[in-house]
C-alpha positions as CSV (number, residue, x, y, z in Angstrom):
1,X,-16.1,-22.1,-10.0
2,X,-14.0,-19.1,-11.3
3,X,-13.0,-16.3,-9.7
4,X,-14.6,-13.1,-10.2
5,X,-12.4,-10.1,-10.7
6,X,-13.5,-6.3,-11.7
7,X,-10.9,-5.2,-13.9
8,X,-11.1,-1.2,-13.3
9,X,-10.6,0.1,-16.3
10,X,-13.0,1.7,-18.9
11,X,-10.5,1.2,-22.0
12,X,-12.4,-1.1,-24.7
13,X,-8.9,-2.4,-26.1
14,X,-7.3,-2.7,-22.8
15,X,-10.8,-4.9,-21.5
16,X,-10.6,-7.1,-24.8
17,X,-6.5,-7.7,-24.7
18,X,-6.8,-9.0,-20.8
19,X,-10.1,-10.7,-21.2
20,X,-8.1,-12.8,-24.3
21,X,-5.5,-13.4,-21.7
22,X,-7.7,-14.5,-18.4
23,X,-10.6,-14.9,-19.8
24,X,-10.3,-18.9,-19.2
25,X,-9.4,-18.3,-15.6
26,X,-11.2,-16.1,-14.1
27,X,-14.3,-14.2,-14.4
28,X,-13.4,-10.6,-15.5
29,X,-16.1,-7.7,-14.8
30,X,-15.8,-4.5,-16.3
31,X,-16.1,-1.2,-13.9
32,X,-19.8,-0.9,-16.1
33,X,-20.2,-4.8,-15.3
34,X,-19.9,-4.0,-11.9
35,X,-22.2,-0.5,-11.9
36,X,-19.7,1.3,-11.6
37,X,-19.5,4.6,-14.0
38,X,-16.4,6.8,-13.5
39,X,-14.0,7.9,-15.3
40,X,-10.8,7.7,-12.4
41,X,-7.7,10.5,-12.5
42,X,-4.7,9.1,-13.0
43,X,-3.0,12.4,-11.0
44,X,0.6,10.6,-9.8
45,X,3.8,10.7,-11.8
46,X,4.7,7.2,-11.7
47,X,2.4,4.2,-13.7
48,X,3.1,2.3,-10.5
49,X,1.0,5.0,-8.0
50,X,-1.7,5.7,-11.0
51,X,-2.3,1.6,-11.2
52,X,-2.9,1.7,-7.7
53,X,-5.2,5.0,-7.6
54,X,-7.6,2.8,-9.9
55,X,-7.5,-0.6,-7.8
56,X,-7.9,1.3,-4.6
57,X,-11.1,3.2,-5.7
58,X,-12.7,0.6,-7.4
59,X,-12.2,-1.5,-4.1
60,X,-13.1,1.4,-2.1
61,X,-16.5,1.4,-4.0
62,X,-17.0,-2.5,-4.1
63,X,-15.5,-3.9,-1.3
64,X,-14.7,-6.5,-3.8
65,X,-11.4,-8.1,-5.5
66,X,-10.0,-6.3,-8.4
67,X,-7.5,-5.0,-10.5
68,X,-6.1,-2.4,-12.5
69,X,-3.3,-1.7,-15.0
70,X,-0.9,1.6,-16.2
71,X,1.1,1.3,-18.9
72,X,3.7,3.5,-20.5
73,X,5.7,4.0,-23.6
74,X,9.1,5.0,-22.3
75,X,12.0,5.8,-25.9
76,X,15.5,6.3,-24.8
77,X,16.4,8.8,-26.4
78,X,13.6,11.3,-24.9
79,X,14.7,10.1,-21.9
80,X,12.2,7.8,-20.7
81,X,9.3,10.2,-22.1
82,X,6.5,9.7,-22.5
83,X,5.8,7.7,-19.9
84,X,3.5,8.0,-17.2
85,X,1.6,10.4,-19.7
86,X,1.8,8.6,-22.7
87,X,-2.0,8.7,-22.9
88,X,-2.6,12.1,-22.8
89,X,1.2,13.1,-24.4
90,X,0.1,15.7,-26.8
91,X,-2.3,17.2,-24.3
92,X,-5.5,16.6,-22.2
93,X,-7.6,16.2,-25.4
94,X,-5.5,14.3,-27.5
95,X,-6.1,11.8,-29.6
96,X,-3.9,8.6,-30.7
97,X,-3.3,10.1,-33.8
98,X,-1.8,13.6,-32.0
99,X,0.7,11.5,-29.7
100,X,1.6,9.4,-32.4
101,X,2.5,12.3,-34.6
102,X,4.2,14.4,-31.6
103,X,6.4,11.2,-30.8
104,X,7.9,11.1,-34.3
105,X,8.1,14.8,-34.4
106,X,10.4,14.8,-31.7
107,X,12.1,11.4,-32.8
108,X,12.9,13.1,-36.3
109,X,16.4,13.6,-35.9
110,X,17.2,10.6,-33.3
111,X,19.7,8.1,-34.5
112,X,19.0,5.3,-31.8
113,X,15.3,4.9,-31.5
114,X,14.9,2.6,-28.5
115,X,12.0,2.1,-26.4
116,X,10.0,0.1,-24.1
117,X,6.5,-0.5,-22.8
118,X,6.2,-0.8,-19.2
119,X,3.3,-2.1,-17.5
120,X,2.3,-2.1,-13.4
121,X,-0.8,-4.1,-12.5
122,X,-2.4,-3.4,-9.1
123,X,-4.1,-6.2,-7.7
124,X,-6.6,-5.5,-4.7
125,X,-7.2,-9.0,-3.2
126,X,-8.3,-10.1,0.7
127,X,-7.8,-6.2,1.4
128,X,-4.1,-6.4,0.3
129,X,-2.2,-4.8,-2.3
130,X,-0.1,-6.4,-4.9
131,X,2.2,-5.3,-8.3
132,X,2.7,-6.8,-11.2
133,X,5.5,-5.5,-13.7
134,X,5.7,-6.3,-17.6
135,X,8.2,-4.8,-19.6
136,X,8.7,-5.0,-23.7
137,X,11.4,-3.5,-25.1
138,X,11.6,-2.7,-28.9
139,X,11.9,0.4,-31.2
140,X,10.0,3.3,-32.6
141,X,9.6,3.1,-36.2
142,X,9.8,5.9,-38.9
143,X,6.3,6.2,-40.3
144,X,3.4,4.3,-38.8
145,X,2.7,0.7,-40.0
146,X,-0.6,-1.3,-39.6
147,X,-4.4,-1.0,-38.4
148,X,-4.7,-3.3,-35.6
149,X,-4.2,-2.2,-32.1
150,X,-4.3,0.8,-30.3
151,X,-2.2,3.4,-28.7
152,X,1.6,3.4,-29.8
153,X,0.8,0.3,-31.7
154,X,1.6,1.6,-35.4
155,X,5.1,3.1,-34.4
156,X,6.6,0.1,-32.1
157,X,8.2,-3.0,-33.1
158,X,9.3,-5.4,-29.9
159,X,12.4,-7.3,-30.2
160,X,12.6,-10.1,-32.2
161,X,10.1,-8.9,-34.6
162,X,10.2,-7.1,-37.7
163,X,6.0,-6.5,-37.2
164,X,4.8,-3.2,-35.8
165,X,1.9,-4.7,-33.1
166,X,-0.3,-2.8,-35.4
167,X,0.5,-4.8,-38.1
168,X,-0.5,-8.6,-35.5
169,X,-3.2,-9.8,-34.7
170,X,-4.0,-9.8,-31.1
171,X,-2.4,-13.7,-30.7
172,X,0.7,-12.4,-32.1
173,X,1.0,-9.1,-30.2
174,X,0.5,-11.4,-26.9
175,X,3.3,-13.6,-27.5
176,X,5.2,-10.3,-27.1
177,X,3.1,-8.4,-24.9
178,X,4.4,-6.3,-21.8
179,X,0.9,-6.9,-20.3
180,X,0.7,-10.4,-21.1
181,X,4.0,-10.8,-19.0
182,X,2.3,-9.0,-16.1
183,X,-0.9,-10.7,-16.5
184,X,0.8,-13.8,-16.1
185,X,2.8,-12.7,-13.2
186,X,-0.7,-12.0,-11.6
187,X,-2.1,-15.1,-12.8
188,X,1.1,-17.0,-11.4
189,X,0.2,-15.3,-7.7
190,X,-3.5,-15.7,-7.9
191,X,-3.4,-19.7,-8.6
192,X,-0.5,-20.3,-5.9
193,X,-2.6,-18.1,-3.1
């Protein structure tokens, strides 16, 4: 029988991109799946304490084995911005659209355009916590290139492509994935515990 995991996380995108990685694994409930209906702060100023805010409440609520991700779109030449905020970049009530466009308004004039995507997954299991990093590095591109995806999608390309992740599908993006890699760093732990 699989085991069942509540993935805490109310992203639609985020839900479909893991379920297409674990999805013949394990049993993966969403926070709705599971009753739960809260939006949960991501208050800390690291993706590593933010990943584990989520996990912990969820587990808090449930009692029951789960996980959570942050992820963070860190470019070199703003010095690691934006980060732990990348979600909410150009303000509380942004949109994809407004970071997108504040990222390449502040890019304008850099010469080296390097960046990486950084995800920490929290995994709650048996009462004990447990990370899970995934890192893609790549670079930021001009203009914004494709329909697929979400987030930064449009504007990164990861090495050894010349495809935004906007412009794969979602078999292509995961061959390059920073959350594939800590996906299957969790995946890797759960099947040798």
């Amino acid at each position: 029988m699989k085991e069942t995991l509540i993935f805490a996380s109310n992203n639609q995108n985020k839900i479909t991109e893991i379920r297409s990685l674990l999805d013949s694994d394990f049993n993966i409930l969403t926070m709705k799946e599971s009753g739960i209906h809260i939006e949960i702060p991501e208050p800390h100023d690291s993706i590593e304490a933010n990943a584990s805010e989520k996990s912990r409440t969820v587990h808090q609520m449930t009692q029951k084995d789960c996980f959570s991700e942050d992820t963070g779109l860190e470019v070199e030449a703003l010095h690691g911005k934006p980060g732990v905020i990348s979600a909410r970049y150009a303000g509380e009530n942004r949109s994809d659209e407004d970071n997108i466009r504040k990222l390449l308004n502040e890019l304008s004039h850099a010469k080296k355009r390097n960046a990486k995507f950084r995800t920490v997954i929290s995994l709650i299991r048996d009462g004990k916590e447990y990370l899970f990093e995934g890192i893609c590095k790549g670079t930021i591109t001009i203009k914004k290139r494709g329909f697929h995806g979400f987030g930064y999608d449009p504007v990164f390309i990861p090495e050894g492509s010349t495809k935004t992740f906007a412009e794969m599908n979602i078999s292509e993006k995961n061959h390059f994935s920073h959350r594939k890699k800590a996906i299957f760093k969790l995946v890797d732990f759960l099947n040798k515990t």
